[in-house]
Backbone as ProteinMPNN parsed JSONL, in Angstrom:
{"seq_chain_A": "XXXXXXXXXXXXXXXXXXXXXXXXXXXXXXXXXXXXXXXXXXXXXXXXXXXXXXXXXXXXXXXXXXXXXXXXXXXXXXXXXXXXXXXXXXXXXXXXXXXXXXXXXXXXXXXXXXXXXXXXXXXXXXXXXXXXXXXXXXXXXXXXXXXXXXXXXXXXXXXXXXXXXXXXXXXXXXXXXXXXXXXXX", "coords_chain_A": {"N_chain_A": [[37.586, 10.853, 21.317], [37.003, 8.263, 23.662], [35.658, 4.668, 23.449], [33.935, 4.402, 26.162], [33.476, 7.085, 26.726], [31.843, 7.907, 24.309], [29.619, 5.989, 25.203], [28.606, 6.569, 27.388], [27.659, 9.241, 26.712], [25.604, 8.105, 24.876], [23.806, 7.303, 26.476], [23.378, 9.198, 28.048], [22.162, 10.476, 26.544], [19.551, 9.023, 25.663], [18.777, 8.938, 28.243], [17.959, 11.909, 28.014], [15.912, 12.035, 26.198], [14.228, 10.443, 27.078], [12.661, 11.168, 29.176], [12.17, 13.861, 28.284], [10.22, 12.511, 26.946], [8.213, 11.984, 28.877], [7.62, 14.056, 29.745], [6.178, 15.341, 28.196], [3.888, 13.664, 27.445], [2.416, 14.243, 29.564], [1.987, 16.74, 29.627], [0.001, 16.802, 26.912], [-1.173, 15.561, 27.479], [-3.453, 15.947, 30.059], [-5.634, 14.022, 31.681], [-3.679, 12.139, 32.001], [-2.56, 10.995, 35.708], [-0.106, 10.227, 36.85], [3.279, 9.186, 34.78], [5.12, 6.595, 34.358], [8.473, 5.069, 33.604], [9.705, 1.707, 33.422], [12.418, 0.553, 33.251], [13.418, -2.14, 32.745], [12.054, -4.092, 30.62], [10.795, -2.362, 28.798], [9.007, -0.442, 29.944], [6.219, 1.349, 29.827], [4.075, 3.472, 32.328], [0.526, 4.241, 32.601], [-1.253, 6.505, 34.573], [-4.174, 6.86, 35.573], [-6.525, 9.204, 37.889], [-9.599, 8.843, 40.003], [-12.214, 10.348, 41.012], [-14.225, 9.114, 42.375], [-15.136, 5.716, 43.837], [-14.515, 3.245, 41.195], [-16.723, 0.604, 40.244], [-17.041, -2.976, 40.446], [-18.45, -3.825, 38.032], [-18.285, -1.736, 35.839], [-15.356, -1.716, 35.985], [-14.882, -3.922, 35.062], [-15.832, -3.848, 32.682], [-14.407, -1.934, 31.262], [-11.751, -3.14, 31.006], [-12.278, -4.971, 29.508], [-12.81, -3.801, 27.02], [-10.431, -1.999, 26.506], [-8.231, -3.934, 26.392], [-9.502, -5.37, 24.186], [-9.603, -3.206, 22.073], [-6.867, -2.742, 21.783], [-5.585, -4.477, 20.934], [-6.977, -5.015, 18.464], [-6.568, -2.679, 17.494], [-3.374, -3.291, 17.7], [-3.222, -5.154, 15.55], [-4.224, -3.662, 13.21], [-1.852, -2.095, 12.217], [-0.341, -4.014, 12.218], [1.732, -4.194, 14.381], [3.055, -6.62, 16.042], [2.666, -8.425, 18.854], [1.184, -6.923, 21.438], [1.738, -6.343, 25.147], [-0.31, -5.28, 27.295], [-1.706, -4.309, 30.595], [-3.766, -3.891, 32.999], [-4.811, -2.603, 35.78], [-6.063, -1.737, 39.326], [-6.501, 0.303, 42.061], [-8.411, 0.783, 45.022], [-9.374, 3.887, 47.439], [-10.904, 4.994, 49.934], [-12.519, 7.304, 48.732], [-11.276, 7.805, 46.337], [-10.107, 6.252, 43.222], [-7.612, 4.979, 41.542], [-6.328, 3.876, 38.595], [-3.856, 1.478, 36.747], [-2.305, 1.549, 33.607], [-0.545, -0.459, 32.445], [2.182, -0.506, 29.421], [3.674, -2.019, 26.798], [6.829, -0.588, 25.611], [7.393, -1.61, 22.926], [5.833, -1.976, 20.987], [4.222, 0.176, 21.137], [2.518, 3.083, 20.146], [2.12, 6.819, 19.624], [-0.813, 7.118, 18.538], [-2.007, 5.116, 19.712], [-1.482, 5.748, 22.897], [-2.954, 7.83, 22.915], [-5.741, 6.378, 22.312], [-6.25, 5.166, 24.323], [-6.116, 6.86, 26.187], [-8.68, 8.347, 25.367], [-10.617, 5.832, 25.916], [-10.051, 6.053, 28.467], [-11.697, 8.039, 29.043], [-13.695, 8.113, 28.045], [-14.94, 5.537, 29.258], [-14.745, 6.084, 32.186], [-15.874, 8.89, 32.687], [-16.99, 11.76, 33.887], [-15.976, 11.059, 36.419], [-13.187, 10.749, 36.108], [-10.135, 12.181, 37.169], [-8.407, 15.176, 35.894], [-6.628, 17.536, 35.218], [-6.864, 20.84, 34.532], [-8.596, 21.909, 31.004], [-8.879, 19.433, 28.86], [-7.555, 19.579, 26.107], [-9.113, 21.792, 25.064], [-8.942, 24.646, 23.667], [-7.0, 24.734, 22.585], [-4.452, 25.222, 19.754], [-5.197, 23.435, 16.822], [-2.948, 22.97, 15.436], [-0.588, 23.007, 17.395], [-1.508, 19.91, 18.616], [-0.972, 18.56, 16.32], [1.52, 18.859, 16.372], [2.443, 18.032, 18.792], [1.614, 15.536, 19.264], [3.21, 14.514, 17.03], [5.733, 14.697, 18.183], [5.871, 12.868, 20.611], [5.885, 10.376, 19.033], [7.968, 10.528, 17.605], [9.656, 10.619, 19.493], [9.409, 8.173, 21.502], [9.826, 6.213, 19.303], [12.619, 6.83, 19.478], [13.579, 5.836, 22.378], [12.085, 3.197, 21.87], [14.803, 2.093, 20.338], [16.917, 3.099, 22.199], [19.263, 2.529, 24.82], [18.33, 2.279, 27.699], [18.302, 2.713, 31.049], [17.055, 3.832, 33.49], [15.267, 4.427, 35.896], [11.993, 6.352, 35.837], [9.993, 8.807, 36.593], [7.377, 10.871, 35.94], [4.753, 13.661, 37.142], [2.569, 15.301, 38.012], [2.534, 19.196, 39.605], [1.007, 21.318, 41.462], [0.694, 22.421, 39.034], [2.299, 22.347, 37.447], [5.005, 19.839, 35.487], [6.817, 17.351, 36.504], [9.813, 15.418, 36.349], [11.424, 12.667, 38.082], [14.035, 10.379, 38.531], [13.427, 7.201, 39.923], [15.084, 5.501, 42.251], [16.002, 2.488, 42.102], [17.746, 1.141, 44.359], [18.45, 1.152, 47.65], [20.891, 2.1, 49.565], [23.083, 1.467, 51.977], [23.822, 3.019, 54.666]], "CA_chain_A": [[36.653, 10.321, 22.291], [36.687, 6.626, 23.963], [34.298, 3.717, 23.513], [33.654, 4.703, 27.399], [32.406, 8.259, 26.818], [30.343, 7.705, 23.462], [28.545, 5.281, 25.697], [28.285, 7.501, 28.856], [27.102, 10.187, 25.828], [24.296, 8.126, 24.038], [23.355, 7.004, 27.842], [23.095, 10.539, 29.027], [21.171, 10.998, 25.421], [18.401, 8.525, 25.778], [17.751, 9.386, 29.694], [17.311, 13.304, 28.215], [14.499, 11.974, 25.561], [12.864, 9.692, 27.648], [12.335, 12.593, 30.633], [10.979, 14.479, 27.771], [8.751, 12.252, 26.668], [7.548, 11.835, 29.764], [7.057, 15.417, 29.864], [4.915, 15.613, 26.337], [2.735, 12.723, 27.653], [1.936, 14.783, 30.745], [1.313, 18.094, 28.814], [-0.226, 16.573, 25.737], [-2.731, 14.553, 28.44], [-3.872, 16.197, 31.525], [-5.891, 13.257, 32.268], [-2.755, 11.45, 33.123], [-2.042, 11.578, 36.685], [1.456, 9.961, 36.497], [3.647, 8.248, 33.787], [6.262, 5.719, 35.042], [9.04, 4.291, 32.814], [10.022, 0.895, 33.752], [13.424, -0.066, 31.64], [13.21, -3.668, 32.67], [10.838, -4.402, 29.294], [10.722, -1.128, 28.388], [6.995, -0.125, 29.92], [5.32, 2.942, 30.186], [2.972, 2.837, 33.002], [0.22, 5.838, 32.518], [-2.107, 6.314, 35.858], [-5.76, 7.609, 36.121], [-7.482, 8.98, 39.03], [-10.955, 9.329, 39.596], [-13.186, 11.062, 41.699], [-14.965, 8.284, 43.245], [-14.919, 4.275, 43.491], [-15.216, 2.499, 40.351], [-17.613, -0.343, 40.549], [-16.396, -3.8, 39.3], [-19.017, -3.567, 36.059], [-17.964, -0.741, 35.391], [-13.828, -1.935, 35.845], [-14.365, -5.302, 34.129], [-16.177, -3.543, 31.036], [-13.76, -0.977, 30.792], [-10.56, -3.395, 30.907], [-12.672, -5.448, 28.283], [-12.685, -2.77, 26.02], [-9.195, -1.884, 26.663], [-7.6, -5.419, 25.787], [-10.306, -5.656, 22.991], [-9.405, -2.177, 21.412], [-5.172, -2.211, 21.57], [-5.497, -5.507, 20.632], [-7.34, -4.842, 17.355], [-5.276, -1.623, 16.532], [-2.417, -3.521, 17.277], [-3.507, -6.161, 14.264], [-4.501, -2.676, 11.692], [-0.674, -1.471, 12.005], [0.752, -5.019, 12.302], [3.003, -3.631, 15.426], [3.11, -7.608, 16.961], [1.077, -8.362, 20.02], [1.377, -5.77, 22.479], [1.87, -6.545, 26.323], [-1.417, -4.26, 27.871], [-2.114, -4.779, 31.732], [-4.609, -2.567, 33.684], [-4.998, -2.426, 37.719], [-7.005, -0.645, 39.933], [-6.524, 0.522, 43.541], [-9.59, 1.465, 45.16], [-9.172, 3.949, 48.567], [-11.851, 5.799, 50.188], [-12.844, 8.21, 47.961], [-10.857, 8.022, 44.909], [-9.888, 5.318, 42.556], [-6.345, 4.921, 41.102], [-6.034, 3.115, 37.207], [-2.576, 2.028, 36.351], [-2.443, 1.032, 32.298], [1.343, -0.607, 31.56], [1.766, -0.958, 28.265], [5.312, -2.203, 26.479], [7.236, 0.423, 24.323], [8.17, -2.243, 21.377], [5.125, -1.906, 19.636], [3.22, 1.108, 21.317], [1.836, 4.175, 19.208], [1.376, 8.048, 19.878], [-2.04, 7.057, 18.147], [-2.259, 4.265, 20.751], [-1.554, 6.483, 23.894], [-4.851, 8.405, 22.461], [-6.951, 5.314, 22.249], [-6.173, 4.659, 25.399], [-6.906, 7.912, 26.736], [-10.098, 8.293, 25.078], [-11.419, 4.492, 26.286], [-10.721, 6.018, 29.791], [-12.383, 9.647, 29.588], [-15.345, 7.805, 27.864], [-15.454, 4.824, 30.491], [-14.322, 6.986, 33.513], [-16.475, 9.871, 32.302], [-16.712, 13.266, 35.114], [-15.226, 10.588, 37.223], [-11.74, 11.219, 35.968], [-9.713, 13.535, 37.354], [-8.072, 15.785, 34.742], [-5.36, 19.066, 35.192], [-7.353, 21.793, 33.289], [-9.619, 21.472, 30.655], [-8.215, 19.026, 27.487], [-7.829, 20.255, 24.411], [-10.021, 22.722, 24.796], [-8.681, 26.086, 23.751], [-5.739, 24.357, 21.553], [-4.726, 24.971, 18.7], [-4.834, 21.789, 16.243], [-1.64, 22.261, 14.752], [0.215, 22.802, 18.353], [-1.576, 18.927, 19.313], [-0.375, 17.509, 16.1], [2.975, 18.914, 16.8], [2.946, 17.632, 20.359], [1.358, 14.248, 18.716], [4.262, 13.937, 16.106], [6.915, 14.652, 18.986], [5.647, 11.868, 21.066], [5.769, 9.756, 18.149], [9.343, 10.483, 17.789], [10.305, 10.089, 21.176], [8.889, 6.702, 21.273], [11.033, 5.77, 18.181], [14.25, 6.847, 19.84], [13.45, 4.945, 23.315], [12.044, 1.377, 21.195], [16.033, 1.629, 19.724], [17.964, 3.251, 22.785], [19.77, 1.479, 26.043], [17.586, 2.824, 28.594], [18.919, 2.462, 32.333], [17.019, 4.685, 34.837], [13.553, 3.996, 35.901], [11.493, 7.492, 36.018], [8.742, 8.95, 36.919], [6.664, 12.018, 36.054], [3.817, 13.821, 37.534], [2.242, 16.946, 38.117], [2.337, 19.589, 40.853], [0.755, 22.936, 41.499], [0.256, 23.082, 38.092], [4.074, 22.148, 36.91], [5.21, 18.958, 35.367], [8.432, 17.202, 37.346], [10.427, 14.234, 36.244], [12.306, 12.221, 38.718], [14.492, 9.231, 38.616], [13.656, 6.736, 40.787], [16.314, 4.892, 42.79], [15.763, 1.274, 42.588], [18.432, 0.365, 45.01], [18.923, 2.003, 48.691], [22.758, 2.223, 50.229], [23.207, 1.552, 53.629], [24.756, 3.965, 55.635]], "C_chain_A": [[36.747, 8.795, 22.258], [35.201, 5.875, 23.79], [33.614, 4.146, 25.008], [32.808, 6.302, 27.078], [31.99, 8.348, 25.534], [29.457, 6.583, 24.424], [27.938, 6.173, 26.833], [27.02, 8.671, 27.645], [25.739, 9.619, 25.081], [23.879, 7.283, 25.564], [22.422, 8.085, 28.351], [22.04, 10.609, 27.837], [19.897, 10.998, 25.41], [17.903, 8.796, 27.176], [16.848, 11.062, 29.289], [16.003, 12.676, 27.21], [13.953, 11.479, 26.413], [12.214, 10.896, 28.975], [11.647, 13.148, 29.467], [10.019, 13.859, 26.87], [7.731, 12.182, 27.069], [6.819, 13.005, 29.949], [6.148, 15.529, 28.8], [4.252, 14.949, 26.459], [2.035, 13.382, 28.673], [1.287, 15.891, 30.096], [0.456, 17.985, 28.067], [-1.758, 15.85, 26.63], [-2.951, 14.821, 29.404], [-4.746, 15.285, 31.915], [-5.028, 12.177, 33.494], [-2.125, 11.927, 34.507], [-0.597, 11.387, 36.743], [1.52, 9.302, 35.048], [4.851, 7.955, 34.384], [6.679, 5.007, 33.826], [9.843, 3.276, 33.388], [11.505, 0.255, 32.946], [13.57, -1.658, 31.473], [11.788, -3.954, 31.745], [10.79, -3.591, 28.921], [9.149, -0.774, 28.511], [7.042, 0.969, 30.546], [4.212, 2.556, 31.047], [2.215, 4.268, 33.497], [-1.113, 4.98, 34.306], [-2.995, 7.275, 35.968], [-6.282, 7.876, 37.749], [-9.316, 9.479, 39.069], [-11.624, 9.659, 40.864], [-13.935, 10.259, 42.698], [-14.655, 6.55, 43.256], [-14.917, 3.808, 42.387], [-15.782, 0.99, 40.285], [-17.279, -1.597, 39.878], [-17.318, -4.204, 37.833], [-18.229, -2.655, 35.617], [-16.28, -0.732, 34.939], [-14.106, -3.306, 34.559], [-14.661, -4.873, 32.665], [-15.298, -2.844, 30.31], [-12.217, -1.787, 30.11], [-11.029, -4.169, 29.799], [-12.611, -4.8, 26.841], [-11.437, -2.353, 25.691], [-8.751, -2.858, 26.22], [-8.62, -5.087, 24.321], [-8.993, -4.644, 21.785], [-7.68, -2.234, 21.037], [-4.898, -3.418, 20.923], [-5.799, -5.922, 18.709], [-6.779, -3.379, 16.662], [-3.986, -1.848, 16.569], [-2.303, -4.486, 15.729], [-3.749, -5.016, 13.224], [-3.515, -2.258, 11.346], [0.024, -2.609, 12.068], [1.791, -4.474, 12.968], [3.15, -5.441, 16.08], [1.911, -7.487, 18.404], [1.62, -7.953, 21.049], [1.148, -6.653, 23.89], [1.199, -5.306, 26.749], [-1.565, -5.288, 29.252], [-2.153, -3.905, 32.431], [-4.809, -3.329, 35.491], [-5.761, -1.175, 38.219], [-6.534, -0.859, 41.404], [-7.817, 1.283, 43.986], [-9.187, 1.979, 47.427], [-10.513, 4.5, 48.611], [-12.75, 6.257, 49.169], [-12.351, 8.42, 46.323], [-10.207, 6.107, 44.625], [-8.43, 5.588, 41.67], [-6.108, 3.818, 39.902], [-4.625, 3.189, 36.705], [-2.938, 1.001, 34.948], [-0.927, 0.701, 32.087], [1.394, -1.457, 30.194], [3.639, -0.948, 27.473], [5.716, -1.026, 25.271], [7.137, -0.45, 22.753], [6.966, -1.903, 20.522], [3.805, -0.553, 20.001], [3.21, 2.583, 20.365], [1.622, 5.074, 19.701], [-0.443, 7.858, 19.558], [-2.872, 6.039, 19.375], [-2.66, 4.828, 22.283], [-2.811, 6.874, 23.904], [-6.002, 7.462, 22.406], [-6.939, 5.042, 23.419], [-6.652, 5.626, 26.53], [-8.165, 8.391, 26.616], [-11.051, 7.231, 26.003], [-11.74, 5.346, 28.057], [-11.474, 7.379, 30.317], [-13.937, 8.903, 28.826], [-15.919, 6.955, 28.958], [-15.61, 5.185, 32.122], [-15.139, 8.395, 33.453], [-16.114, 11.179, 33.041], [-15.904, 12.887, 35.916], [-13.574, 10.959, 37.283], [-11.207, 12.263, 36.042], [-8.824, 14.475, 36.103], [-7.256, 17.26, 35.575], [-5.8, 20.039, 33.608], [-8.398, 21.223, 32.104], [-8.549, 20.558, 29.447], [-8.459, 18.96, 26.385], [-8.504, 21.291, 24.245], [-9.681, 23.974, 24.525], [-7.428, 25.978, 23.158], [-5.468, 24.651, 20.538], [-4.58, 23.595, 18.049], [-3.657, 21.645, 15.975], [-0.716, 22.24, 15.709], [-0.337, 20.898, 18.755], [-1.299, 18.21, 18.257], [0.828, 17.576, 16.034], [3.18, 18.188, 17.967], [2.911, 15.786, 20.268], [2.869, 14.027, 17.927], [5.989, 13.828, 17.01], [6.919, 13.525, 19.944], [5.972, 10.434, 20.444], [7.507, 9.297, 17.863], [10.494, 10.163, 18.887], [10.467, 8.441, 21.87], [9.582, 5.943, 20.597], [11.939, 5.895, 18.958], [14.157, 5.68, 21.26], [12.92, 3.746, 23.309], [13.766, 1.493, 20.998], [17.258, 2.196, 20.725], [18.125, 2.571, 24.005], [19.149, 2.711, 27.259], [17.905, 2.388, 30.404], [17.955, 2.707, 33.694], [15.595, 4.738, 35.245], [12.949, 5.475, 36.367], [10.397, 7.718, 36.275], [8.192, 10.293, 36.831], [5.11, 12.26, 36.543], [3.51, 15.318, 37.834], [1.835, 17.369, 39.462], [2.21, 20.694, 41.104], [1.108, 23.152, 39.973], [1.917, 22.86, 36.674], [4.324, 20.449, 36.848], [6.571, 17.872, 35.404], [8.436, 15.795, 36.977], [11.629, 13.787, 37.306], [13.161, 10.783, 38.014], [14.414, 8.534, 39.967], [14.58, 5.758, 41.15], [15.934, 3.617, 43.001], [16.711, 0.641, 43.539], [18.665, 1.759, 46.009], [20.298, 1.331, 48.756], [22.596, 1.473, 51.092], [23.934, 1.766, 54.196], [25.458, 3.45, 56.772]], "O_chain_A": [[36.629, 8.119, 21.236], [34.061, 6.316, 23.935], [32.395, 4.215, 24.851], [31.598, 6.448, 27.251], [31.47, 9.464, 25.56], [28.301, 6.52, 24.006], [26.725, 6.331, 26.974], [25.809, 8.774, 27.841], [24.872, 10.41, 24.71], [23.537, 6.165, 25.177], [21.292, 8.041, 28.836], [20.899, 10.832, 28.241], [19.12, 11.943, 25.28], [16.688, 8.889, 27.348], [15.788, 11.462, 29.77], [14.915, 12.99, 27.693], [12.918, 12.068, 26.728], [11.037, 11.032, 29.307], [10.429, 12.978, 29.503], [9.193, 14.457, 26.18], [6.64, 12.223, 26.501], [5.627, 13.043, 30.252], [5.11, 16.103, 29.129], [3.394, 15.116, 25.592], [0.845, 13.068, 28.706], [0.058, 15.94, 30.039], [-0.302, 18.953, 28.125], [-2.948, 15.761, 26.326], [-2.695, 13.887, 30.165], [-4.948, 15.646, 33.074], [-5.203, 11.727, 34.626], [-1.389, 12.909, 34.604], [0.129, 12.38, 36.685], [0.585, 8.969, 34.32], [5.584, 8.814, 34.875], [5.887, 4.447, 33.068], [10.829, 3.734, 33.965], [11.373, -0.549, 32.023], [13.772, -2.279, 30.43], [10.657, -4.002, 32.229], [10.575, -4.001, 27.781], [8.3, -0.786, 27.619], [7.686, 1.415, 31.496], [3.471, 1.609, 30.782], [2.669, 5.119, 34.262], [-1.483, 3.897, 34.759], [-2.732, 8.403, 36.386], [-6.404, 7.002, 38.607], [-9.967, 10.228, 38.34], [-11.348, 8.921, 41.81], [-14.239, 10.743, 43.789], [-13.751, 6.221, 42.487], [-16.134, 3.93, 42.247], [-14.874, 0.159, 40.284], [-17.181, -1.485, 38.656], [-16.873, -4.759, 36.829], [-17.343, -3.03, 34.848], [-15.838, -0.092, 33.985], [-13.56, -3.453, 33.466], [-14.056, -5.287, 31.676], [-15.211, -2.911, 29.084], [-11.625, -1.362, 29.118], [-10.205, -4.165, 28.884], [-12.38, -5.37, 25.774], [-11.225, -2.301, 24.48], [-8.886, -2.69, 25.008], [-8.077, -4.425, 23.437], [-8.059, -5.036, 21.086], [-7.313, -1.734, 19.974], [-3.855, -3.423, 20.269], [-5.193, -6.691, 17.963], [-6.643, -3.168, 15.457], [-3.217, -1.155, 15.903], [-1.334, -4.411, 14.974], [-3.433, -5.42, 12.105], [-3.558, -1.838, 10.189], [1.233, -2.398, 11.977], [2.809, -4.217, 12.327], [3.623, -5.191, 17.189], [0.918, -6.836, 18.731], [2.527, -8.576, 21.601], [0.413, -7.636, 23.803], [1.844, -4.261, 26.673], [-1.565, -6.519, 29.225], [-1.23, -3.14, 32.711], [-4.895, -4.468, 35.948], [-5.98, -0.07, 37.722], [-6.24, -1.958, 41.873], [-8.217, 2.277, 43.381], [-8.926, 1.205, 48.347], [-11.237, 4.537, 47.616], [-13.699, 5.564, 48.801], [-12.924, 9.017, 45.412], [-9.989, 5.181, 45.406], [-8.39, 6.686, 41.115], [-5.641, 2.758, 40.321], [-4.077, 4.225, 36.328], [-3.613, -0.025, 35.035], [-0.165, 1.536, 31.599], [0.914, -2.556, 29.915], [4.512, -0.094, 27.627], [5.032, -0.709, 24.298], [6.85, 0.082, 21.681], [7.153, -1.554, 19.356], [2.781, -0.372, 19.343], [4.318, 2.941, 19.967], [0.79, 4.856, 20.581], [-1.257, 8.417, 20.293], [-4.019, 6.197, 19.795], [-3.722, 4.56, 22.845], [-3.683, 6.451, 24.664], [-7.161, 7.874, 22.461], [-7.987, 4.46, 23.7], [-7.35, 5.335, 27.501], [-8.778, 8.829, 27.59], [-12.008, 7.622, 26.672], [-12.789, 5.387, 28.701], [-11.758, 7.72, 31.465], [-15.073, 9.248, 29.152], [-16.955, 7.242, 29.558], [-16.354, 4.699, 32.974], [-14.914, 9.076, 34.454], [-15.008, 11.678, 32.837], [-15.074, 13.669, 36.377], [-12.928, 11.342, 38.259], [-11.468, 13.239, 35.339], [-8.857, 13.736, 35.119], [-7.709, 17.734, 36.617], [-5.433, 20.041, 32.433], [-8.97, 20.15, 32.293], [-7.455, 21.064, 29.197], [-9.365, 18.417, 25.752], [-8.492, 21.782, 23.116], [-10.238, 24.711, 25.338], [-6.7, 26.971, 23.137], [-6.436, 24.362, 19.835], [-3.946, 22.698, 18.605], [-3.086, 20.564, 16.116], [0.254, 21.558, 15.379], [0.625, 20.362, 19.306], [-1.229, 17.02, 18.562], [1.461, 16.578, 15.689], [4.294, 17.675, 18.078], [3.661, 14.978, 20.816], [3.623, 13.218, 18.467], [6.997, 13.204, 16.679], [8.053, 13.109, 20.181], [6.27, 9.474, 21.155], [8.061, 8.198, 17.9], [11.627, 9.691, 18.984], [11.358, 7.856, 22.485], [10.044, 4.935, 21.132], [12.29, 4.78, 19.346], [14.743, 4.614, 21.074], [13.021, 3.038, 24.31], [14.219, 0.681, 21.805], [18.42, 1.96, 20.396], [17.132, 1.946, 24.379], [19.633, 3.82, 27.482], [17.356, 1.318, 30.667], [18.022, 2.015, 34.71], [14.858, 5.341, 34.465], [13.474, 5.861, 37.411], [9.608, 6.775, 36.213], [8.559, 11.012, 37.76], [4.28, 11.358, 36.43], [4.294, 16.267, 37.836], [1.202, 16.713, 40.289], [3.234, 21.376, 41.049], [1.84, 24.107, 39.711], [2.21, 23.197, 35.527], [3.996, 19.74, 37.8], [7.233, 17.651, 34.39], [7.482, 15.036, 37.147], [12.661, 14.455, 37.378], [12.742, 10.289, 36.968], [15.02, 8.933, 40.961], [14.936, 5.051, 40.207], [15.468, 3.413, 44.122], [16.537, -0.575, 43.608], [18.921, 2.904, 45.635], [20.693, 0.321, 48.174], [21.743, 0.609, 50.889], [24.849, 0.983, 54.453], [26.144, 4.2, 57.466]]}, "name": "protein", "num_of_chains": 1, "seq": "XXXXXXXXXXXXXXXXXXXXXXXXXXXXXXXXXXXXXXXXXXXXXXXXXXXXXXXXXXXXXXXXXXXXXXXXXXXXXXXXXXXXXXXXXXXXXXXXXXXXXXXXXXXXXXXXXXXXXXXXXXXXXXXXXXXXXXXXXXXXXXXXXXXXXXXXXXXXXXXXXXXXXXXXXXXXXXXXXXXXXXXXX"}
C-alpha cells in the first residue's frame, strides 16, 4: 500500500467515526435537535428547539450560566480555555438554540453539562424525541457515555475534511455530508 491510499484509508476512517459520533450524540440526547460538525476548527454545533419564544431574561441568564459553567469545568480538568458560543433564532412559534463548542478541549461529561443547563433553563419548553433516559438502563448510558468519549478522542487527533450534519426523522437518526461548494453546470 502507497502513502496515497493509507491517507485516502485513515481519511475514509475518521469521516466513519465522526458520522458515528454524531450518531451517539443524537441517540444518547434526544433533546438535541441537530448536531453539525464544522472541520474548519473542529466545532460541534448541537441545536435546541423549543416550543415557544424564549424571552431575552430568560436567553441572557441562560447563556450566562452557560459561559459561567464550561468555563469553570473547563478550569477542574485543566482542558485550556474552551471556545463556547450560543445563538438564538426566534420564529413564530418556536425558538431555535445553536451551542458551538470546539472539539480540542470538549468532554462527553461536558456535552451533559450542557445538556442539562438547557433542559433546566429551557424546561417543558424544549423540544425532546421521546422521553430521556427514562426507561434506560444505567450501564447501556455509561456505555453510550464512554463511546462518545472515545469518539471525541479519535476526532481531537484525526484530519477531518467533510462538514456533516445529523438529525432526526420519523423517529430515525440520518447523517449527511454537507457540500460546501456547488458546481456549475
Amino acid at each position: 500500500m502507497d502513502d496515497a491510499d493509507t491517507q485516502l484509508e485513515a481519511i475514509s476512517d475518521s469521516t466513519a467515526n465522526s458520522v458515528s459520533l454524531l450518531i451517539s450524540i443524537l441517540v444518547r440526547y434526544p433533546e438535541i435537535a441537530t448536531v453539525n460538525f464544522v472541520p474548519e476548527g473542529k466545532i460541534l454545533k448541537f441545536t435546541f428547539m423549543t416550543s415557544s419564544s424564549i424571552s431575552d431574561r430568560l436567553w441572557n441568564a441562560f447563556c450566562h450560566k452557560l459561559f459561567e459553567s464550561v468555563e469553570v469545568y473547563a478550569s477542574l480538568v485543566h482542558r485550556g480555555t474552551p471556545r463556547v458560543k450560543a445563538e438564538r433564532l426566534e420564529f413564530d412559534s418556536v425558538s431555535i438554540v445553536e451551542i458551538s463548542r470546539d472539539v480540542a478541549t470538549l468532554t462527553q461529561e461536558e456535552i451533559s453539562l450542557i445538556i442539562e443547563l438547557a433542559r433546566y433553563a429551557l424546561g417543558s419548553e424544549l423540544i425532546s424525541e421521546g422521553n430521556s433516559e427514562e426507561g434506560e438502563f444505567e450501564e447501556e448510558l455509561v456505555y453510550q457515555d464512554e463511546m462518545i468519549e472515545t469518539m471525541l478522542d479519535d476526532l481531537r487527533e484525526s484530519v477531518q475534511q467533510r462538514k456533516l450534519i445529523g438529525f432526526r426523522e420519523e423517529g430515525r437518526v440520518l447523517v449527511f455530508n454537507k457540500q460546501t461548494e456547488r458546481t456549475k453546470s
